[in-house]
C-alpha positions in Angstrom: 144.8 24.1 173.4 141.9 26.1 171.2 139.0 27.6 173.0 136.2 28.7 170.9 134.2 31.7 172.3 130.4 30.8 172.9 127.7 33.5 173.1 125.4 32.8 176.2 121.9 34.8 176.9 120.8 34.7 180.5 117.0 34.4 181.0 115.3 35.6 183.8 112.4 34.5 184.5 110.1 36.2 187.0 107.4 34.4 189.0 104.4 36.0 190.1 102.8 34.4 193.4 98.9 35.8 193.3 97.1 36.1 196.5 94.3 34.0 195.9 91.4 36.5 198.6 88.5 34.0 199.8 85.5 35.2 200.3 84.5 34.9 204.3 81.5 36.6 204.2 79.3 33.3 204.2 81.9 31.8 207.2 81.6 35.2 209.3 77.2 35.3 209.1 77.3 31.5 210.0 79.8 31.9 213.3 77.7 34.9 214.2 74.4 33.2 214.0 76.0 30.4 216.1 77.6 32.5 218.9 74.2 34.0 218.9 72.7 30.9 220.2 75.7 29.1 221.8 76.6 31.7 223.8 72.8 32.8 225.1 70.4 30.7 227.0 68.0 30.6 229.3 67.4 28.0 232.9 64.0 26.4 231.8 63.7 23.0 230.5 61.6 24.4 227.5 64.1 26.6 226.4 67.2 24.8 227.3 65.6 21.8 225.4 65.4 24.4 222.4 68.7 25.7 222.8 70.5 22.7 222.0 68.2 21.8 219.5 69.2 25.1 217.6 72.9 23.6 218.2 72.5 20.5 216.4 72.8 22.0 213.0 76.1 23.5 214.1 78.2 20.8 216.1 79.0 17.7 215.3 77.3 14.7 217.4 80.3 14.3 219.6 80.6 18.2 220.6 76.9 17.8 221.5 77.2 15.1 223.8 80.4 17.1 225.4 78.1 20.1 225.8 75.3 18.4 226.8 74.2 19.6 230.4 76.0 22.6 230.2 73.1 24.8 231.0 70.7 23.1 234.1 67.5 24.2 235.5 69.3 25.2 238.6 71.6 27.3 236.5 71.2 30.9 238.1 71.8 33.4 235.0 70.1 34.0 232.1 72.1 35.2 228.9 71.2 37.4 226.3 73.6 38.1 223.5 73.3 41.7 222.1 76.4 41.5 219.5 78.7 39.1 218.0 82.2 40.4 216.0 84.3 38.8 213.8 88.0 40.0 215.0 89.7 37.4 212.3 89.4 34.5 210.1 92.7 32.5 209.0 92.9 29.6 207.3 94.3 26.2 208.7 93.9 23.5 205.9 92.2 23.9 202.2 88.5 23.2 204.4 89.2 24.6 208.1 89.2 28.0 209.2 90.0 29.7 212.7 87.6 31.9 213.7 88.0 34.5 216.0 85.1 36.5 217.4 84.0 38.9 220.5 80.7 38.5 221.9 78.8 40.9 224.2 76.7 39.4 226.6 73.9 40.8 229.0 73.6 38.8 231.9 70.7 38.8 234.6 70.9 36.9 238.0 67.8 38.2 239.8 67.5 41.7 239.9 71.1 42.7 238.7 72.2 42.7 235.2 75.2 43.1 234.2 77.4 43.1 230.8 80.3 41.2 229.3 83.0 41.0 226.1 84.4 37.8 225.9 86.7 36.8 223.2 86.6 33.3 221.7 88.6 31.4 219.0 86.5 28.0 217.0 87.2 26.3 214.0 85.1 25.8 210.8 85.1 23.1 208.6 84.0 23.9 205.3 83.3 21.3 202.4 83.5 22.0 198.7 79.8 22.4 198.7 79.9 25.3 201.2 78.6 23.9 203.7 80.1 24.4 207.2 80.8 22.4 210.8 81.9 23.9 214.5 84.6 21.3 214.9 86.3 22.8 217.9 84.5 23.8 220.9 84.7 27.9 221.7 87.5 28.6 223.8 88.5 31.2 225.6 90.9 33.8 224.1 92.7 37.0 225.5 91.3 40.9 225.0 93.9 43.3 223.9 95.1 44.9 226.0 96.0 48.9 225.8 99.0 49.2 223.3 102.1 51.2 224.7 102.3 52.7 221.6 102.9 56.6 221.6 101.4 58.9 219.0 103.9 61.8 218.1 102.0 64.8 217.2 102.9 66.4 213.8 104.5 69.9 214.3 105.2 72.6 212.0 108.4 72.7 211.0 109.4 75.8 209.2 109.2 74.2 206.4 106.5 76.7 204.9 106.8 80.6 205.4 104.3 82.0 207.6 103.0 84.2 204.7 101.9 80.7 203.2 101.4 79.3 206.7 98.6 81.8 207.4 97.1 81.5 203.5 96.5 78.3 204.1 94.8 78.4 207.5 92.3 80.8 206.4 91.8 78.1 203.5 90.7 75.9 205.7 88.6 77.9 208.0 86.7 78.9 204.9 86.3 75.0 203.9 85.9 73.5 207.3 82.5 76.2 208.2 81.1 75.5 204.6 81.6 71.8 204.8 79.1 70.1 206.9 76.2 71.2 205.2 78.3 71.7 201.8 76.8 69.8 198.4 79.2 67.4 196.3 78.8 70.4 193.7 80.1 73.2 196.2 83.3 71.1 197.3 84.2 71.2 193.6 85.7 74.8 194.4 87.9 73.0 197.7 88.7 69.7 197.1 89.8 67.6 194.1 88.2 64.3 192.6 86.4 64.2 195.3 88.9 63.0 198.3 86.5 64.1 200.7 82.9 63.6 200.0 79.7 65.8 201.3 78.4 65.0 204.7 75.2 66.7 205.2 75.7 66.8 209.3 74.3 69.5 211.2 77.7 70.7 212.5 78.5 74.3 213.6 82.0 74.9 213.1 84.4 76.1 216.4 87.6 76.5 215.2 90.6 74.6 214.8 91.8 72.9 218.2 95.2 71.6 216.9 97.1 72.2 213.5 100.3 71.8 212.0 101.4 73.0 208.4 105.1 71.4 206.7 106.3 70.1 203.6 107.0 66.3 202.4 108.9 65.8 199.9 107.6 68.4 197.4 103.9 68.5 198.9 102.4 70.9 201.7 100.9 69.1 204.0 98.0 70.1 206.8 97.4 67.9 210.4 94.5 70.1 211.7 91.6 68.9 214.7 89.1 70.4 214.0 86.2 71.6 216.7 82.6 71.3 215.6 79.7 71.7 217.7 77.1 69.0 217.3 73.5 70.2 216.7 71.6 67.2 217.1 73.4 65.1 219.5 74.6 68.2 221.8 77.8 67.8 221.9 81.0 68.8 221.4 82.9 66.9 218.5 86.8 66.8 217.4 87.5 65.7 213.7 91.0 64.5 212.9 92.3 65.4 209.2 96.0 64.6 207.0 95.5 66.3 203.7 97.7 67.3 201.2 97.2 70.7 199.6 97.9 72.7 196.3 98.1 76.3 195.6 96.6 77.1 191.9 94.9 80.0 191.2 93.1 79.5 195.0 94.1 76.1 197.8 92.5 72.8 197.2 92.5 69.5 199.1 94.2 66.9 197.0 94.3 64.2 198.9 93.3 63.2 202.6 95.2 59.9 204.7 
């Protein structure tokens, strides 16, 4: 038996999936402005009459009817709502979305007031026109609680020399005292392209309250807190800086995480 020898060419071929990013701008001002009224109200026929008149143009006729009496006259609060926060938006078909959002509530019974957060979850049905529908009631949803999470502070390492160690530290006592009050055109001399912009604050500058200097990889790197005293507001306050440093003919930030 002959075999003849074929040449064969393998093609790859790659396949690029693009994240398509929506726009949820118009969907996040048009849950706020309807937590702001759904979520507020007041125990008088006038304005409970008004209230669910403002609802109409958000809810669908049978999510009306379902909410229908759920503020009365003899109702003992009255709710104000004083913020509304979009936490997250995901998307459940090509036209529905699931909101969720944390409102902050004041509420007065008599003489006492009192405050809330509640979180709530809704979805939005939006139409090719843009136009948009509460189709599920708001319904109660969990705050976070306190992650367990522990932060390990940075240490130096021995990684730099203390010659260089102490160089750089006086770098940054220099910078961090000129810097509140320091013009885009003076941070030239300290920090590259500018990575960290001027802030015009009224800030005195009271040292460093925590710092660590090592390398990574081949760059030097800086954790610092640093201590500034607050002119205006009277307090004291601690700044939290990552940069990344290089030494050419003086220290400069390049880069701050």
């Amino acid at each position: 038996n002959n075999f003849t020898s074929v040449d064969t060419v393998t093609v790859e071929k790659e396949t690029v999936i693009e994240e398509k990013l929506k726009d949820t701008n118009a969907l996040e001002s048009y849950v706020k402005g309807f937590a702001g009224v759904y979520h507020a109200w007041e125990n008088t026929d006038r304005e409970i009459s008004k209230r669910e008149k403002a609802l109409e143009k958000y809810l669908p006729e049978t999510l009306q009817l379902m909410d229908h009496g759920m503020i009365t006259t003899d109702c003992p609060t009255a709710v104000e709502v004083e913020s509304v926060d979009i936490w997250s938006v995901k998307d459940l078909t090509d036209t529905e979305y699931e909101v969720t959002y944390c409102v902050k509530q004041r509420i007065s019974e008599g003489e006492q007031t009192t405050e809330q957060n509640n979180v709530y979850q809704i979805a939005v049905h939006r139409d090719e026109n843009g136009k948009m529908l509460v189709v599920k009631n708001p319904t109660a949803y969990a705050l976070p609680g306190k992650s367990s999470y522990e932060v390990k502070a940075k240490e130096t390492d021995g990684s730099i020399d203390l010659k260089t160690q102490t160089q750089i530290e006086d770098f940054l006592n220099t910078f961090f005292k000129l810097y509140p009050q320091a013009s885009a055109k003076e941070l030239v001399y300290y920090v590259k392209d500018g990575v960290l912009p001027a802030i015009g604050k009224n800030y005195v500058y009271d040292g460093l309250a925590g710092k660590a200097y090592y390398m990574e990889g081949d760059q030097t790197k800086a954790e610092v807190y640093v201590k500034y005293l607050d002119q205006d507001l009277k307090i004291t306050q601690v700044m939290q800086y990552k940069l990344t440093l290089e030494k050419g003919d003086n220290w400069k930030i390049v880069n701050v995480e």
